[in-house]
KOLTI-867900 format. One line per field, with one value per atom (N, C-alpha, C, O): residue number from 1; residue in one letter; atom name; z, x, y. Coordinates in Angstrom, 2 decimals. Each point is the difference from the previous one (the first is absolute). Layout:
KOLTI-867900
seq: c(NUM	...)
type: c(a	...)
atom: c(CA	...)
zz: c(Z	...)
xx: c(X	...)
yy: c(Y	...)
//
This chain:
KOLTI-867900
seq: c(1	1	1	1	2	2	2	2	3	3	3	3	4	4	4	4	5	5	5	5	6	6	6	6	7	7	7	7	8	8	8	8	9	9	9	9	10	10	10	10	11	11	11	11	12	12	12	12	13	13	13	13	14	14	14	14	15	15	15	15	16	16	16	16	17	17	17	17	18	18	18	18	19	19	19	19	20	20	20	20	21	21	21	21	22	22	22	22	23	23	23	23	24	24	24	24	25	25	25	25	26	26	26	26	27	27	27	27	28	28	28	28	29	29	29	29	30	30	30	30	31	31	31	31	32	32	32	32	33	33	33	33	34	34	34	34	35	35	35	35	36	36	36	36	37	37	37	37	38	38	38	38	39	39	39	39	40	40	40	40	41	41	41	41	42	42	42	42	43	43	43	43	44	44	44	44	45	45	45	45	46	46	46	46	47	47	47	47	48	48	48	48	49	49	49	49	50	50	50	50	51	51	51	51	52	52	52	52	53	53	53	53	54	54	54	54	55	55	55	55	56	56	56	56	57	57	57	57	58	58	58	58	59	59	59	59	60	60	60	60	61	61	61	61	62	62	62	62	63	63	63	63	64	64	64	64	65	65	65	65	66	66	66	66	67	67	67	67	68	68	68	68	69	69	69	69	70	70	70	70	71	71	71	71	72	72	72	72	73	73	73	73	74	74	74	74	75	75	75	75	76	76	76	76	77	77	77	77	78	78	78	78	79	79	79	79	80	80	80	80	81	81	81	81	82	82	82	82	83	83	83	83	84	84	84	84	85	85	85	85	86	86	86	86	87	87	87	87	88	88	88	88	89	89	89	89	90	90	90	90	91	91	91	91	92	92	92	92	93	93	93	93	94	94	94	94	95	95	95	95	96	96	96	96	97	97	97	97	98	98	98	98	99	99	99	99	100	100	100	100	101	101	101	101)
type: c(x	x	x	x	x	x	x	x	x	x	x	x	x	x	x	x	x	x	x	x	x	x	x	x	x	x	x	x	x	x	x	x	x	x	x	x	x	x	x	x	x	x	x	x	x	x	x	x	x	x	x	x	x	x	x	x	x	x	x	x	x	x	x	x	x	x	x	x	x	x	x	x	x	x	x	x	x	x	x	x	x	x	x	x	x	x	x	x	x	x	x	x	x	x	x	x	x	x	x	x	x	x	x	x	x	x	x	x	x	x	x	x	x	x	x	x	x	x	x	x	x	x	x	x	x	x	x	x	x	x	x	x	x	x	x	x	x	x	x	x	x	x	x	x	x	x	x	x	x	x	x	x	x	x	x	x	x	x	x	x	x	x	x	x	x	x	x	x	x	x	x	x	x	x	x	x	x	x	x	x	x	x	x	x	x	x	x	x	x	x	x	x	x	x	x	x	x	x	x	x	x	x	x	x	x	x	x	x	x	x	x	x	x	x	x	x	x	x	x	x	x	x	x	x	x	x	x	x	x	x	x	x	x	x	x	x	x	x	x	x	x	x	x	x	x	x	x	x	x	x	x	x	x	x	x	x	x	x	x	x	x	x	x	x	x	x	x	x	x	x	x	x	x	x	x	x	x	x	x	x	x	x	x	x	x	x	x	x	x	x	x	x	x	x	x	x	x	x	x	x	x	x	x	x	x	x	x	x	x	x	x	x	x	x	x	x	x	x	x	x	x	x	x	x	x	x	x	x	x	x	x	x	x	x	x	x	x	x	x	x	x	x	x	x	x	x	x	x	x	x	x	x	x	x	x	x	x	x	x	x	x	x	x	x	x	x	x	x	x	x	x	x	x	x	x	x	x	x	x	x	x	x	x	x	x	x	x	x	x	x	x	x	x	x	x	x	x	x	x	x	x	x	x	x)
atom: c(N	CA	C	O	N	CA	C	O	N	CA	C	O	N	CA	C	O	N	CA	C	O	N	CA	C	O	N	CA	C	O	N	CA	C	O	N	CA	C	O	N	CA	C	O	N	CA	C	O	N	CA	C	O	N	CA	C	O	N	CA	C	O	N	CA	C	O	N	CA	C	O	N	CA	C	O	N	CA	C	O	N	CA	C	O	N	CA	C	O	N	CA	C	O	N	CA	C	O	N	CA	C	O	N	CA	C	O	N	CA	C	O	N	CA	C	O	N	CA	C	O	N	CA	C	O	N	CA	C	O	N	CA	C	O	N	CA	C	O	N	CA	C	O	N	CA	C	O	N	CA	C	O	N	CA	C	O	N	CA	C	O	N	CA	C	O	N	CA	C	O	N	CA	C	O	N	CA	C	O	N	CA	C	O	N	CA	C	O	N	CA	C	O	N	CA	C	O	N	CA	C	O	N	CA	C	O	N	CA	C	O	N	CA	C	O	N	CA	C	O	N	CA	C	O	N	CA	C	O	N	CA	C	O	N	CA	C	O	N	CA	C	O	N	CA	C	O	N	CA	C	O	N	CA	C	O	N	CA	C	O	N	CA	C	O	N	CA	C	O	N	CA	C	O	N	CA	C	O	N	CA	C	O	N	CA	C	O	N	CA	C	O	N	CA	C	O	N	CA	C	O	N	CA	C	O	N	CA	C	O	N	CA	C	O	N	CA	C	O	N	CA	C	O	N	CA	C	O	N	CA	C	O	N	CA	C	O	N	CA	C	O	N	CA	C	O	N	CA	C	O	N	CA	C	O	N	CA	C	O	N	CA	C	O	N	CA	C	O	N	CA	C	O	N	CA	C	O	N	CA	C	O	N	CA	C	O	N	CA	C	O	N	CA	C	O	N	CA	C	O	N	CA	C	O	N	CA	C	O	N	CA	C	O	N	CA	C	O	N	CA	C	O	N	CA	C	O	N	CA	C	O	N	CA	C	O	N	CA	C	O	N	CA	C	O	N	CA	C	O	N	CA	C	O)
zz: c(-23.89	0.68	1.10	0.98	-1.23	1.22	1.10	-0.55	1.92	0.70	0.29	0.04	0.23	0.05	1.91	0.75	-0.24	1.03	0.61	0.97	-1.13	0.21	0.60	0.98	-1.67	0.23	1.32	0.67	-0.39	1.19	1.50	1.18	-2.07	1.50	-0.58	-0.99	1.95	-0.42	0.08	-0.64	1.72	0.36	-1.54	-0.29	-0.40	-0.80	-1.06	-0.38	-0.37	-0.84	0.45	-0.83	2.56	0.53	-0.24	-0.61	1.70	-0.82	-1.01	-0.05	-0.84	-1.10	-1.35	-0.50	-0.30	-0.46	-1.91	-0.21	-0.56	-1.45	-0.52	-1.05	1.15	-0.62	-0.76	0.66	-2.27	-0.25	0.36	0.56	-0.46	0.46	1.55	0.52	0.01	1.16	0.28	1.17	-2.26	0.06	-0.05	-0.29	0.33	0.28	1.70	0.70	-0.47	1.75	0.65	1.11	-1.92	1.11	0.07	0.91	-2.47	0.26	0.62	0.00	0.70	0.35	1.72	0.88	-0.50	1.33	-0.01	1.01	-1.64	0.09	0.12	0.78	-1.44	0.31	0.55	0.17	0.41	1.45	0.88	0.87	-0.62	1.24	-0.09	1.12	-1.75	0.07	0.38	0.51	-0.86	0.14	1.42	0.69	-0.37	1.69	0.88	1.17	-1.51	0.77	0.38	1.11	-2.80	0.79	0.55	0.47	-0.68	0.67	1.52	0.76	-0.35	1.20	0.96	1.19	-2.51	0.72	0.10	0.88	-1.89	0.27	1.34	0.66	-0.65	1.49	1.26	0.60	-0.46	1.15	-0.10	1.11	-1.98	0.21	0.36	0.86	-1.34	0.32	1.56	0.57	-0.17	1.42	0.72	1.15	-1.64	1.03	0.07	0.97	-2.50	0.14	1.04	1.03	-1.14	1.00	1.50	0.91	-1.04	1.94	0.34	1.12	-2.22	0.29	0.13	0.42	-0.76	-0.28	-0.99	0.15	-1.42	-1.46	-0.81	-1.06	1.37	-1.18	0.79	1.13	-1.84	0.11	0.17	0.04	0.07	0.16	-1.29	-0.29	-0.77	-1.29	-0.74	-0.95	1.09	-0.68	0.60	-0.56	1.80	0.78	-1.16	-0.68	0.69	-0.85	-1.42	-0.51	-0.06	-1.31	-0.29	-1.08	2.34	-0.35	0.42	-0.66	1.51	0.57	-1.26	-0.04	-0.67	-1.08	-1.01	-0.66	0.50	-1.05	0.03	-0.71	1.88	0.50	0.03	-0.24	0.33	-0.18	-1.32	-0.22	-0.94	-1.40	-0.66	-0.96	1.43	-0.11	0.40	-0.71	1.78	0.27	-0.61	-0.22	0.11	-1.07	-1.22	-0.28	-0.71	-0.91	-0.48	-1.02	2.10	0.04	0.33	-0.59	1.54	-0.21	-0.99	-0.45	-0.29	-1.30	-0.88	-0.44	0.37	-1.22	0.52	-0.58	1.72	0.45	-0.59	-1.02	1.43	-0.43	-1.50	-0.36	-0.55	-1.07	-0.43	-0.29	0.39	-0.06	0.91	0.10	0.36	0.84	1.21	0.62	-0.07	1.04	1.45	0.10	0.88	1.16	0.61	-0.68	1.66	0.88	0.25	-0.10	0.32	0.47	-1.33	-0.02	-0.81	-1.49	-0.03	-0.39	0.84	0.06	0.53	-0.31	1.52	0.86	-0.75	-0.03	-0.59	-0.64	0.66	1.06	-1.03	0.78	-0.36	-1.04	1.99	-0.58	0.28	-0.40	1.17	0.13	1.42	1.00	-1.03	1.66	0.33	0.51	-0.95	0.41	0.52	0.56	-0.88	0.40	-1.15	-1.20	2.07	-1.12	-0.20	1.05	-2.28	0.10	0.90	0.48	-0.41	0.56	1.20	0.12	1.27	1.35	0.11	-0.14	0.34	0.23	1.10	0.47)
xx: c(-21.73	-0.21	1.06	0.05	0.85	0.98	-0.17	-0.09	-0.04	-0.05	0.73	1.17	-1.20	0.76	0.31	-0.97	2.10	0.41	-1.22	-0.32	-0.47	-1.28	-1.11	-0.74	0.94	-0.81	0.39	-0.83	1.83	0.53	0.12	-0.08	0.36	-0.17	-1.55	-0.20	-0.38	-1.23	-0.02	-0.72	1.82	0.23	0.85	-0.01	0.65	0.54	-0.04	0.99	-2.13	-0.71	-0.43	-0.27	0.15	-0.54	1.39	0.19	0.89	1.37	0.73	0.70	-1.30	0.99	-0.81	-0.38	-0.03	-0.60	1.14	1.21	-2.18	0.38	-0.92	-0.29	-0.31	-1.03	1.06	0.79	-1.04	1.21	-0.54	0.98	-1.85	-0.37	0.38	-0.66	1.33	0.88	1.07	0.39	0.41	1.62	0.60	1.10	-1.02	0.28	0.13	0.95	-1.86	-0.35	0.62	0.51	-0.52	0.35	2.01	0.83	-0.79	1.28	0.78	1.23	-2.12	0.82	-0.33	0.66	-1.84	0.21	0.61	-0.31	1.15	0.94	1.02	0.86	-0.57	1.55	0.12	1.06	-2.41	0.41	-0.43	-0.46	0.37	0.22	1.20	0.18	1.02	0.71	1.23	1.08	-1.51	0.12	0.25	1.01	-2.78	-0.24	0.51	-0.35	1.20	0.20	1.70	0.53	0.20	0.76	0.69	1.12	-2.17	0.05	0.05	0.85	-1.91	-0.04	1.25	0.29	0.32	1.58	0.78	0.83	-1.15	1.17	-0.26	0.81	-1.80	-0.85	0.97	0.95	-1.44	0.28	1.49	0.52	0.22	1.78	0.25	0.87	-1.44	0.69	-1.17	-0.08	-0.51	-1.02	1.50	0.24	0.72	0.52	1.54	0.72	-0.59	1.55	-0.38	0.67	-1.63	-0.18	0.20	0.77	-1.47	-0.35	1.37	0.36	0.81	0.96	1.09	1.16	-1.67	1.04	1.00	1.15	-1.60	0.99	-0.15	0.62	-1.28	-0.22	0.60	-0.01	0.22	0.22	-1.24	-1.19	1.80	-1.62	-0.39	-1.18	2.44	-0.48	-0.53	-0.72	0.85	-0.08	-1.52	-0.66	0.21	-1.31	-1.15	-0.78	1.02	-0.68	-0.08	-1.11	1.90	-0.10	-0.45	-0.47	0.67	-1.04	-1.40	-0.93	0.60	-1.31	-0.95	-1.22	1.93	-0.62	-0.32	-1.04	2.20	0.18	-1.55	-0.95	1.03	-1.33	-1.07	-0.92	0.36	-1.21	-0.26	-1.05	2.41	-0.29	-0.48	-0.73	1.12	-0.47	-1.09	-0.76	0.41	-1.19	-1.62	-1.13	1.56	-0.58	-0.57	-1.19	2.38	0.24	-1.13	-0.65	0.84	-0.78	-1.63	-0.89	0.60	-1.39	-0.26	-1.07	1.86	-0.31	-0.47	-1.13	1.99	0.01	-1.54	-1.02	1.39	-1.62	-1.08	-0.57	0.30	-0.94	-0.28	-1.17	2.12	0.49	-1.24	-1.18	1.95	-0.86	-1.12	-0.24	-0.20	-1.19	0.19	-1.05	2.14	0.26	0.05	0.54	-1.06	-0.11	1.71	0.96	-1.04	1.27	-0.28	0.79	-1.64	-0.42	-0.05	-0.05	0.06	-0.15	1.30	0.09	0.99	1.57	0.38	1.01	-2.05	0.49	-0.82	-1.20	2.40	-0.60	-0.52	0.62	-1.42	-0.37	0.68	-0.38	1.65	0.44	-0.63	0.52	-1.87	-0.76	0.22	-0.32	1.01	0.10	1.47	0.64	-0.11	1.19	-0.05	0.91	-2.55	-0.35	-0.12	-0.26	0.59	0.13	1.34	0.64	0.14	0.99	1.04	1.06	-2.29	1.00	-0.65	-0.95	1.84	-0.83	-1.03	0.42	-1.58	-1.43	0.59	-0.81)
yy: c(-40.97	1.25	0.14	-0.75	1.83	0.26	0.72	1.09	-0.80	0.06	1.21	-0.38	1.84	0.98	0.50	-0.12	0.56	0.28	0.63	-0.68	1.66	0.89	-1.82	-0.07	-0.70	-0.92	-0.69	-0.62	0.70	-0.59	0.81	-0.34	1.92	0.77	1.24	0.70	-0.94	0.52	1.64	0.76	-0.40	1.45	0.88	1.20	-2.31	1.04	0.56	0.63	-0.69	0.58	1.30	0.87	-0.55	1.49	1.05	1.04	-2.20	0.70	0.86	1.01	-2.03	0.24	0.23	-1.06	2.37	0.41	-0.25	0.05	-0.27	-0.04	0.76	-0.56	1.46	0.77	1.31	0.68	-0.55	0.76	1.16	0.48	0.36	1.03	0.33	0.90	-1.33	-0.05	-0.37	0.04	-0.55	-0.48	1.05	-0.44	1.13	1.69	-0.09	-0.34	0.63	0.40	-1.02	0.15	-1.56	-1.22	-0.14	-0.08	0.12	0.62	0.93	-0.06	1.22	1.34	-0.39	0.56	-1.63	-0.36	-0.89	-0.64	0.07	-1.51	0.87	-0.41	1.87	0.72	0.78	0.59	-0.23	0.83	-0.55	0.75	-2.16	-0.94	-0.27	-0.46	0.38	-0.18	1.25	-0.26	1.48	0.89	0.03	0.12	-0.35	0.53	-0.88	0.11	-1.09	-1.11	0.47	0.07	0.26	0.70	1.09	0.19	0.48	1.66	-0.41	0.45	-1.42	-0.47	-0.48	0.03	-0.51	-0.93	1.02	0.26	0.37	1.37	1.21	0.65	-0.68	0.99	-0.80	0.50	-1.66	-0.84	0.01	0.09	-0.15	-0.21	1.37	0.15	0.92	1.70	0.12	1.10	-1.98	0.66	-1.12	0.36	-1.57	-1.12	1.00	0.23	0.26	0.64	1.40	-0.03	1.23	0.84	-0.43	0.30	-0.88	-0.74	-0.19	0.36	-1.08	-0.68	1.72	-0.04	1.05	1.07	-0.30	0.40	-1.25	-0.35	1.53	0.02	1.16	0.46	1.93	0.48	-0.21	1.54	0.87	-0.33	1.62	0.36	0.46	0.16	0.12	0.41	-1.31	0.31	-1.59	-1.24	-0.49	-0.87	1.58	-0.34	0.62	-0.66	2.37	0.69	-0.38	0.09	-0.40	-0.55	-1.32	-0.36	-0.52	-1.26	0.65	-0.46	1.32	0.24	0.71	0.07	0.28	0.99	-0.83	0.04	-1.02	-0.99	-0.62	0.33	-1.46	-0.64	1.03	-0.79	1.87	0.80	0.72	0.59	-0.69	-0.22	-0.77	0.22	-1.44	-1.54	0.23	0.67	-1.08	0.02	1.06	-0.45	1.75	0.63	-0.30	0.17	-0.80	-0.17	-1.77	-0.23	-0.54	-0.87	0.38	-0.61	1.62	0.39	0.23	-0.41	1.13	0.80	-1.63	-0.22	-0.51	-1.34	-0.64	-0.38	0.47	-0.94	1.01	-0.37	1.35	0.61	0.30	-0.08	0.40	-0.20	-1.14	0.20	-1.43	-0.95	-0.80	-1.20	2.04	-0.34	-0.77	-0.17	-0.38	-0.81	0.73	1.10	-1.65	0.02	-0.50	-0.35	0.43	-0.44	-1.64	-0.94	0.95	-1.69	-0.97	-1.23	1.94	-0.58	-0.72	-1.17	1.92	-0.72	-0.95	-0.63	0.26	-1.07	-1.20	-0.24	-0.45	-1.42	-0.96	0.00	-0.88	-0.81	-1.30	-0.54	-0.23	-1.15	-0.87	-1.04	0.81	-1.18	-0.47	0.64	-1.98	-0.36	0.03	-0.91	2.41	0.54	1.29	0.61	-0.09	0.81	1.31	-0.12	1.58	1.48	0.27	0.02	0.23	0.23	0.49	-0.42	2.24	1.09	-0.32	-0.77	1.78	-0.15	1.09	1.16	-1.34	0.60	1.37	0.80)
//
């Protein structure tokens, strides 16, 4: 009898779901966490280049629009598939939630 990873960490069987009637949903929150992770990086470099005065004012507006398409566009996917916002933030265990709360 072998001994499976789930047996060793007791938390990750809540994790990590194999039910095929949801590999659908679990997949589309595995890619728009990744998504939202870096929409995020991208927010924060155009909020560090503004502050810094790197951007024009036509290059401001077109990232600003850019990021609130995005962002749209991701409500739309979450809802789409039933996901909440908090649904995205993965839990790495004792590294903590992915994204920042």
């Amino acid at each position: 009898m072998s001994a499976s990873v789930a047996d060793y960490e007791p938390g990750l069987r809540q994790r990590i779901s194999m039910a095929p009637d949801t590999v659908e949903r679990d997949l589309a929150r595995l890619v728009l966490t990744v998504v939202e992770l870096l929409r995020q990086l991208m927010e924060r470099q155009a909020l560090l280049r503004l502050d810094e005065g790197g951007l024009t004012e036509a290059e401001e507006e077109r990232v600003g629009m850019t990021l609130l398409l995005l962002d749209d566009r991701m409500s739309r996917l979450r809802e789409h598939f039933g996901l909440a916002a908090e649904d995205l933030n993965i839990d790495l265990g004792p590294l903590g939630p992915l994204l920042p709360r």
